[in-house]
LUMVO-781798 format. One line per field, with one value per residue (C-alpha): chain; residue in three letters; x, y, z. Coordinates in Angstrom, 3 decimals. Example, Ala and Ser with C-alpha at 12.3 -4.5 7.8 and 13.67 -1.06 7.14 Angstrom:
2
ch (A,A)
aa (ala,ser)
x (12.300,13.670)
y (-4.500,-1.060)
z (7.800,7.140)
END
This chain:
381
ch (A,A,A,A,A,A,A,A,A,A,A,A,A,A,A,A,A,A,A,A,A,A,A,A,A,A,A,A,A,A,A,A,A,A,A,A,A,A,A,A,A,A,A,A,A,A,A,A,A,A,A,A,A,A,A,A,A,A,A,A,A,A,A,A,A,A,A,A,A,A,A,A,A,A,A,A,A,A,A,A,A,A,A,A,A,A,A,A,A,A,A,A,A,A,A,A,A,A,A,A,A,A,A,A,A,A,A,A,A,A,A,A,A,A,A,A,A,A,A,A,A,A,A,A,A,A,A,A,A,A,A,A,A,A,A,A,A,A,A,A,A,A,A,A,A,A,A,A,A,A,A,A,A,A,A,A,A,A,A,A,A,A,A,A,A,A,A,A,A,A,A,A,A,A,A,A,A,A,A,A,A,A,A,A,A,A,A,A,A,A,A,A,A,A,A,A,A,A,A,A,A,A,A,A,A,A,A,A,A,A,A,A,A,A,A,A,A,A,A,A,A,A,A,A,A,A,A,A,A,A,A,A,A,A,A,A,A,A,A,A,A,A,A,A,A,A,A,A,A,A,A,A,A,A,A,A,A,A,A,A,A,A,A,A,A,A,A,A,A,A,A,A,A,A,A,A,A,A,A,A,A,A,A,A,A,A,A,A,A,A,A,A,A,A,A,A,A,A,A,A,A,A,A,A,A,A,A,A,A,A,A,A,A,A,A,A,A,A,A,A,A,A,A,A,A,A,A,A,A,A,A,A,A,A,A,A,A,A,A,A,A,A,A,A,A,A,A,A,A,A,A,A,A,A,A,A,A,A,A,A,A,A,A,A,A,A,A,A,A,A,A,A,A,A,A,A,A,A,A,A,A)
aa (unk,unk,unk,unk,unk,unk,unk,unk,unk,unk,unk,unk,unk,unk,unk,unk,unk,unk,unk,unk,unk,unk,unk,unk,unk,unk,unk,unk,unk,unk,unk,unk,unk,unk,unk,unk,unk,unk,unk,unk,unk,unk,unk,unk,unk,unk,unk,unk,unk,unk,unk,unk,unk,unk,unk,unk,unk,unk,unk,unk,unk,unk,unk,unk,unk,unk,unk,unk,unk,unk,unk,unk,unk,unk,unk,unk,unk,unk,unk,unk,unk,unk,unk,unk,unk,unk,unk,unk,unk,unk,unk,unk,unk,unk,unk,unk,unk,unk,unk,unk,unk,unk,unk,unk,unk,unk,unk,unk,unk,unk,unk,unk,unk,unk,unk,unk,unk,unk,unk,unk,unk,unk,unk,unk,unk,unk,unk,unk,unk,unk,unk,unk,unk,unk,unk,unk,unk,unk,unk,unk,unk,unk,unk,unk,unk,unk,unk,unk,unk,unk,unk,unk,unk,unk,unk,unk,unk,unk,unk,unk,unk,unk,unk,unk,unk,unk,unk,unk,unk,unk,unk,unk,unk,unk,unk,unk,unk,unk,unk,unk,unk,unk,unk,unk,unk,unk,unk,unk,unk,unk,unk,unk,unk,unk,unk,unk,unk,unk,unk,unk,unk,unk,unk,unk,unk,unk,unk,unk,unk,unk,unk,unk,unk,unk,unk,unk,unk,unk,unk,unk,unk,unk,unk,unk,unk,unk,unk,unk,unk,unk,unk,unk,unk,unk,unk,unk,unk,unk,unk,unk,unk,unk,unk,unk,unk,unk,unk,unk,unk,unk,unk,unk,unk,unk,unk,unk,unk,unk,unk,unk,unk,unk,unk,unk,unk,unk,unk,unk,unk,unk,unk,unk,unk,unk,unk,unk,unk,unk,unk,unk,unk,unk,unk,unk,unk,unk,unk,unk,unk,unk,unk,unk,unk,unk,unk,unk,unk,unk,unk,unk,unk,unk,unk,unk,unk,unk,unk,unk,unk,unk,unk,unk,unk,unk,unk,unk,unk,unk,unk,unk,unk,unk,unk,unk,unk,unk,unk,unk,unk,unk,unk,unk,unk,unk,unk,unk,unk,unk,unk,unk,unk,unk,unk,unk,unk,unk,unk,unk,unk,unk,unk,unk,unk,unk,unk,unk,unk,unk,unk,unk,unk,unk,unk,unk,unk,unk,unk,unk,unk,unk,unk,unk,unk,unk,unk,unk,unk,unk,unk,unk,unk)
x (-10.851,-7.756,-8.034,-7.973,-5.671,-6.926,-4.988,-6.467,-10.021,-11.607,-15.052,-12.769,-11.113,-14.041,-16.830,-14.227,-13.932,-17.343,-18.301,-16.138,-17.223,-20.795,-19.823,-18.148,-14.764,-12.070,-10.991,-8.236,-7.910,-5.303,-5.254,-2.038,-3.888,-5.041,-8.735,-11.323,-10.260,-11.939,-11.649,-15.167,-12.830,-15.294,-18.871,-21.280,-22.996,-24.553,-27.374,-25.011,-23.221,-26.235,-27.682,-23.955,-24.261,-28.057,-26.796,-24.777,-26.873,-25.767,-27.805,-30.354,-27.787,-26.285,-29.680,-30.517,-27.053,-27.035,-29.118,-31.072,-30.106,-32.845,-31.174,-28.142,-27.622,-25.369,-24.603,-22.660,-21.712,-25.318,-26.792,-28.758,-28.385,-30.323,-30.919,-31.001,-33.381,-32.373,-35.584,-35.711,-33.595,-36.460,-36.854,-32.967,-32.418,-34.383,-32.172,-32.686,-30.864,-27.185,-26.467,-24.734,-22.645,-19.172,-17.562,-16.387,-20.057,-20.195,-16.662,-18.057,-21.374,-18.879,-16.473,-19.335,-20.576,-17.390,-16.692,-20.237,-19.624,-16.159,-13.731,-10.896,-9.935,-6.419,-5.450,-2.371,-0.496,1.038,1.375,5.053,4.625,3.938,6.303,4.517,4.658,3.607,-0.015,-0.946,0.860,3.103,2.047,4.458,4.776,8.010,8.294,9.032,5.301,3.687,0.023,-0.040,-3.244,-4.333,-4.548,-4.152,-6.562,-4.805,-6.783,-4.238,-4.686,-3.027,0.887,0.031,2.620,1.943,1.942,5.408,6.708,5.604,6.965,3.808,3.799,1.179,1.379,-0.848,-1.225,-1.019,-3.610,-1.924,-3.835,-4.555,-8.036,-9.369,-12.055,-13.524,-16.412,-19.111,-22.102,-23.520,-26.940,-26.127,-29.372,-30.490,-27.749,-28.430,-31.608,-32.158,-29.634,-29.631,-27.499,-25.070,-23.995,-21.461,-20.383,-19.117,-16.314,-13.121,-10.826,-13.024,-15.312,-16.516,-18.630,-21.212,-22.155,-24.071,-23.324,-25.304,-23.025,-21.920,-21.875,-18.657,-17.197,-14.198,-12.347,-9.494,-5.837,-2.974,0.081,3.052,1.576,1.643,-0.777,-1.419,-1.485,-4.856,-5.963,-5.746,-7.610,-10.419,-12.381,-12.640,-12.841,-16.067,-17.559,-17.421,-19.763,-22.125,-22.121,-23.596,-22.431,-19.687,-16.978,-18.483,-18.212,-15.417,-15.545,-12.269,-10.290,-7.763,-5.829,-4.586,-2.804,-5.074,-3.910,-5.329,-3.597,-3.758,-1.623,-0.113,-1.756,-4.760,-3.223,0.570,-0.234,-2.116,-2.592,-4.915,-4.889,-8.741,-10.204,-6.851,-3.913,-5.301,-6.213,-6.926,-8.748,-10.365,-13.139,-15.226,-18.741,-17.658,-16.121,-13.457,-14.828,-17.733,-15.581,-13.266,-16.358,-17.153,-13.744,-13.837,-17.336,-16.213,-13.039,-14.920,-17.505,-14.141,-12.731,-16.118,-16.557,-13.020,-9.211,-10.101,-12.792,-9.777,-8.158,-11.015,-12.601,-9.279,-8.838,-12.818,-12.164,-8.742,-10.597,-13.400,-10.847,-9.444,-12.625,-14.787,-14.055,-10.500,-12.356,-15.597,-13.987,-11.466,-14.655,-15.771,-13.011,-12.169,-16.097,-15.720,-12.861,-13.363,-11.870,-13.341,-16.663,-17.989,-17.741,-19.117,-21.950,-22.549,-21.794,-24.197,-26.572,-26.649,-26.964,-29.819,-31.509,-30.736,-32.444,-35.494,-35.553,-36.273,-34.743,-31.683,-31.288,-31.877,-28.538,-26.684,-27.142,-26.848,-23.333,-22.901,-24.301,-21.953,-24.682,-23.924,-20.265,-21.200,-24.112,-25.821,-29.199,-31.962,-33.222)
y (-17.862,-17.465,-18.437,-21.665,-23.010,-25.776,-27.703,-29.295,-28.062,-31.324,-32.874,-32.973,-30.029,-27.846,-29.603,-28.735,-25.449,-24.813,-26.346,-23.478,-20.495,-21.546,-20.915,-17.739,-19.120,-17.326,-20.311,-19.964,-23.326,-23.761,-25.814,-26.880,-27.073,-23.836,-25.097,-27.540,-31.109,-32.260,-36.294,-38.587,-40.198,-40.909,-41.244,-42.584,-40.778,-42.435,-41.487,-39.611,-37.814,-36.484,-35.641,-33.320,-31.697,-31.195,-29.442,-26.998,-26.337,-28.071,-31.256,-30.229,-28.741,-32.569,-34.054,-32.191,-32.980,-36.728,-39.796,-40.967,-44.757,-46.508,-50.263,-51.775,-55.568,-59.013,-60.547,-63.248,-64.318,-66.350,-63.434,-61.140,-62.848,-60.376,-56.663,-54.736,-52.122,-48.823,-48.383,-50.328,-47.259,-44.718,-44.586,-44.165,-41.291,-38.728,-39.876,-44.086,-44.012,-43.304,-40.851,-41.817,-38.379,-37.558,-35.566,-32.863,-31.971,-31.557,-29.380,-26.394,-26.324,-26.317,-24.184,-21.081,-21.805,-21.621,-18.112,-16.791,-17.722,-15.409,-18.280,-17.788,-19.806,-20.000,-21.836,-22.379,-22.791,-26.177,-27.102,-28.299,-28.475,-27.015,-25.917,-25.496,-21.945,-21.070,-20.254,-22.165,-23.152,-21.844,-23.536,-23.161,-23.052,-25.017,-21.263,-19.702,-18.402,-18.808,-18.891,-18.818,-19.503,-21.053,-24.747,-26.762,-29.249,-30.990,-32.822,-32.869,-36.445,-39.428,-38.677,-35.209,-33.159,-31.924,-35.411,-36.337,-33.166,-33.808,-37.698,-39.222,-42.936,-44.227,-47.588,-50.448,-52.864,-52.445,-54.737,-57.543,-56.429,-52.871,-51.790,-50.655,-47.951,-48.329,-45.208,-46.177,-44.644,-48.314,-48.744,-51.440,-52.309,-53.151,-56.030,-56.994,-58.347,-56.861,-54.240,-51.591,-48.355,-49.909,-53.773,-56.056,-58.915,-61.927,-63.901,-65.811,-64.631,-61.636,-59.901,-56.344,-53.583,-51.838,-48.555,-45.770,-41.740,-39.129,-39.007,-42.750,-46.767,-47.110,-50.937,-51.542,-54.578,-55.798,-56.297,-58.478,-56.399,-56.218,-56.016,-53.059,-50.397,-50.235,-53.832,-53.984,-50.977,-52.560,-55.849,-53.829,-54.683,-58.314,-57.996,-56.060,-58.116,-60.986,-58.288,-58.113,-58.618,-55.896,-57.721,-54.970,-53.145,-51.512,-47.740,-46.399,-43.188,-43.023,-45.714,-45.820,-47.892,-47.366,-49.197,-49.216,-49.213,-49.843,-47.503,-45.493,-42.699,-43.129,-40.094,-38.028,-35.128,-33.660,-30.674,-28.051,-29.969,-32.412,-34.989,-35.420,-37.682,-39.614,-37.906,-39.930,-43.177,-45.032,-47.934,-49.659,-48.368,-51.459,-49.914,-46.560,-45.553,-43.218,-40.021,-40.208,-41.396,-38.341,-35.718,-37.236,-36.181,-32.787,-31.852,-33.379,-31.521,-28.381,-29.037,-29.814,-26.674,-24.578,-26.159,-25.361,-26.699,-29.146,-30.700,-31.646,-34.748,-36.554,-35.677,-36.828,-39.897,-41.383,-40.426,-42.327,-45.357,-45.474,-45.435,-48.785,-50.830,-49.507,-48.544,-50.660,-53.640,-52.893,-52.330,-55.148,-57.435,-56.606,-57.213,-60.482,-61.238,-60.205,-61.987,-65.452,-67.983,-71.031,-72.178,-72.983,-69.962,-68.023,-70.115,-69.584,-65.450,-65.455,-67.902,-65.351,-61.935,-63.634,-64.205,-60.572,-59.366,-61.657,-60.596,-56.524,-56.766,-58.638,-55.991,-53.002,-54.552,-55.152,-51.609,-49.468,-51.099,-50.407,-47.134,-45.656,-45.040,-46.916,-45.723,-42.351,-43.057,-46.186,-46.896,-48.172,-51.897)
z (55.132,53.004,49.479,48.419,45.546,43.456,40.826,37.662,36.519,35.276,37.235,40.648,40.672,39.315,41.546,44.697,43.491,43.108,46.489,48.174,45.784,46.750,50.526,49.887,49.948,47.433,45.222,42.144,39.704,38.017,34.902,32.712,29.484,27.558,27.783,29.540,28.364,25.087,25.961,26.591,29.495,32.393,31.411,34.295,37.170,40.530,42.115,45.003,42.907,41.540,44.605,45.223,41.551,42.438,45.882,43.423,41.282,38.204,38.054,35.590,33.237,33.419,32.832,30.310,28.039,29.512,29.123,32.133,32.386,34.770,34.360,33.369,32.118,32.629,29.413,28.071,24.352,24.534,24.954,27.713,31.469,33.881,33.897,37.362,37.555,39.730,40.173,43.574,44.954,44.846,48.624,48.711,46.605,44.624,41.239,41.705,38.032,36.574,33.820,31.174,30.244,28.991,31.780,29.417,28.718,32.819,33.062,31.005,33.369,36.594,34.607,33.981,37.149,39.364,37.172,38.289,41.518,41.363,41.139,39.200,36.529,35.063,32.104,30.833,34.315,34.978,38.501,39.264,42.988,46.084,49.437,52.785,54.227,57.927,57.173,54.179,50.645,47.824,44.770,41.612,38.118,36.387,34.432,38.405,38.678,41.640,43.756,47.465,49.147,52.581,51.058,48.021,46.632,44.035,41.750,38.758,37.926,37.878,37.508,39.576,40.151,43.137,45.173,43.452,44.658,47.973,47.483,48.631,47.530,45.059,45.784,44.358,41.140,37.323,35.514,33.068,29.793,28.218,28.020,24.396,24.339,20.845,19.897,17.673,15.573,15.110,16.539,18.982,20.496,16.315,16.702,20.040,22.031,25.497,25.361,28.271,28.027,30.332,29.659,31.083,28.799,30.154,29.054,30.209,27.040,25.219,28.161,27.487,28.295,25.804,27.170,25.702,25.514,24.224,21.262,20.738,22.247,23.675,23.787,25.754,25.395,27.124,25.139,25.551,26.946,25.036,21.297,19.117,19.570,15.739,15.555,17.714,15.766,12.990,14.419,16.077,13.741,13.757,17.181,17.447,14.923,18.121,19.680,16.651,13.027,11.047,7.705,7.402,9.035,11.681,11.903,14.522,14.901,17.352,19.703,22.286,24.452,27.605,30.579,33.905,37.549,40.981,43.318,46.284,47.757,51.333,52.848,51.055,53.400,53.699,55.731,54.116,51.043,50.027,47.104,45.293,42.677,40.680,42.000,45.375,44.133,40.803,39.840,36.973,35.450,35.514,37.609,36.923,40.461,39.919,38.509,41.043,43.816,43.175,43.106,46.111,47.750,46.596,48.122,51.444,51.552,50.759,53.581,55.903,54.850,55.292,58.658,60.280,59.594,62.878,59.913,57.361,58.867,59.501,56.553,54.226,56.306,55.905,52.346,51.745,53.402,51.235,48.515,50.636,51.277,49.175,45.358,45.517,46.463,44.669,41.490,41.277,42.376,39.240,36.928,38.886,37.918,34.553,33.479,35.775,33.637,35.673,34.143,37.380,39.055,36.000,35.997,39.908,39.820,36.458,38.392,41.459,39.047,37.884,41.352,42.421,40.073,40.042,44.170,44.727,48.076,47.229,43.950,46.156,48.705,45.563,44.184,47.261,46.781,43.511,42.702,46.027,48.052,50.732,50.591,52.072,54.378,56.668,54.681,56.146,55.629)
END
């Protein structure tokens, strides 16, 4: 097989990459910064994605930088409402837990691994985009540099390059508020009862989400459009003091804001390329699809690749309709959920978390659903 280009070396790219050095496939990445990306970013791992990194041979490097998170919890300002246990998923999958890790502690395990494999790395070498050639691609550099290889896999994030230059439209939604990702060395679960490492806090005006990393709680709260960055800085604060109340300013180690999208490109295939993780479709990051959902692209476009070019369309269109019907809709669900305004249908969504969870065969439905599992394969009842 010809070699196989890949653009952007963060979990997507690198996890694609990886998948076809593991097969014996000649793979370059190509990566516009001068090293691995330093940003927490995405932070959650399903059970299926496990199961992939496990297939490559990087799972237990993960688990052993990551924390194992066996439940996460329903809250609202009153306090804890029902915690799901993953638990109920052991005959589903050998990792019936998420794992709460930073992707840039994963990159540097793919990154070594792709190099031992005898992938080729390149830093330093922003994509500008791609022409079509007779028997594969012609990838190149705004400087005039360029790659040519037998296909592309570009996974070079959200405004990537490569599916402007090939005008594929990215069509979708942009949410009303900003999302604030606040980083904190507080110890949360002191302040607050029942706290699991992953909790969703419900609330018509305030919601949030309290999740834990190996190297901080992470609260992200959402933010009126149109206001000054600095000026919700500067309010952050107060804010998180609505979370909990140590009696003092709590301590922030770093906090951004950012806009969030739901979107999803046209095609996930123009001819011998193929778009992966965000440069094919973006979402919220309430459940924590998108990193996983993208991982999951780039081992089934390496397994469509290994198996024969015949393989590719199939494989690009199943994965550009689980973007559709699956993490779209599951992850708008949840910020429609989240954010419900209407006390009565609060109460009833609150009112049915709490069943679920009281109900192992009603929580095992719900999770195979939410932890992706039953996006890739029929499950048994």
């Amino acid at each position: 097989m010809s070699r196989i280009i890949v653009a952007g070396a963060g979990p997507v790219g690198l996890t694609a990459a990886l998948a076809l050095a593991r097969q014996g496939v000649a793979v370059t990445v190509l990566e516009a910064g001068d090293g691995l990306a330093a940003e927490s970013r995405a932070s959650t791992f399903h059970p299926p994605t496990l199961e992939m990194l496990a297939e490559l041979g990087v799972v237990d490097a993960l688990l052993a930088r990551g924390l194992i998170a066996p439940t996460f919890a329903h809250r609202d300002r009153a306090g804890h409402v029902a915690t799901l246990d993953l638990g109920v998923l052991a005959r589903d999958t050998p990792y019936p837990y998420r794992v709460q890790c930073e992707q840039s502690k994963l990159t540097p395990i793919l990154l070594a691994e792709v190099e031992a494999a005898g992938g080729v790395v390149r830093f330093g070498w922003p994509v500008a985009g791609v022409d079509q050639v007779a028997d594969g691609v012609v990838v190149r550099a705004a400087d005039g540099r360029t790659e040519r290889g037998g296909w592309l896999i570009a996974a070079d994030g959200a405004h990537s390059a490569v599916r402007r230059s090939l005008g594929v439209e990215f069509a979708g939604i942009t949410y009303p508020e900003r999302f604030l990702v606040a980083s904190t060395d507080e110890d949360l679960p002191s302040l607050l009862d029942d706290l699991a490492e992953v909790n969703y806090v419900f609330d018509p005006v305030d919601w949030s989400v309290l999740l834990r990393t190996p190297d901080h709680w992470r609260v992200l709260l959402p933010t009126p459009d149109g206001t000054p960055d600095r000026d919700e800085l500067d309010r952050l604060d107060g804010r998180l003091r609505q979370v909990a109340d140590p009696g003092r300013p709590w301590q922030v180690a770093h906090a951004s804001i950012y806009r969030v999208h739901q979107r999803v490109a046209e095609s996930f295939q123009v001819g011998r390329v193929l778009l992966a993780g965000d440069a094919a479709h973006v979402n919220n990051p309430l459940g924590g699809l998108g990193m996983n959902s993208g991982i999951h692209d780039a081992v089934a476009y390496a397994r469509a690749l290994v198996t024969g070019d015949g393989a590719v369309r199939p494989a690009t269109t199943q994965r550009r309709r689980i973007a559709l019907e699956y993490v779209q809709t599951v992850s708008h669900q949840n910020y429609q959920r989240l954010t419900a305004t209407e006390p009565a249908a609060r109460a009833a969504y609150l009112d049915e978390i709490r069943a679920i969870a009281a109900d192992p065969a009603r929580a095992r439905a719900h999770l195979l659903r939410a932890c992706m599992i039953s996006s890739l394969r029929p499950v048994p009842a």
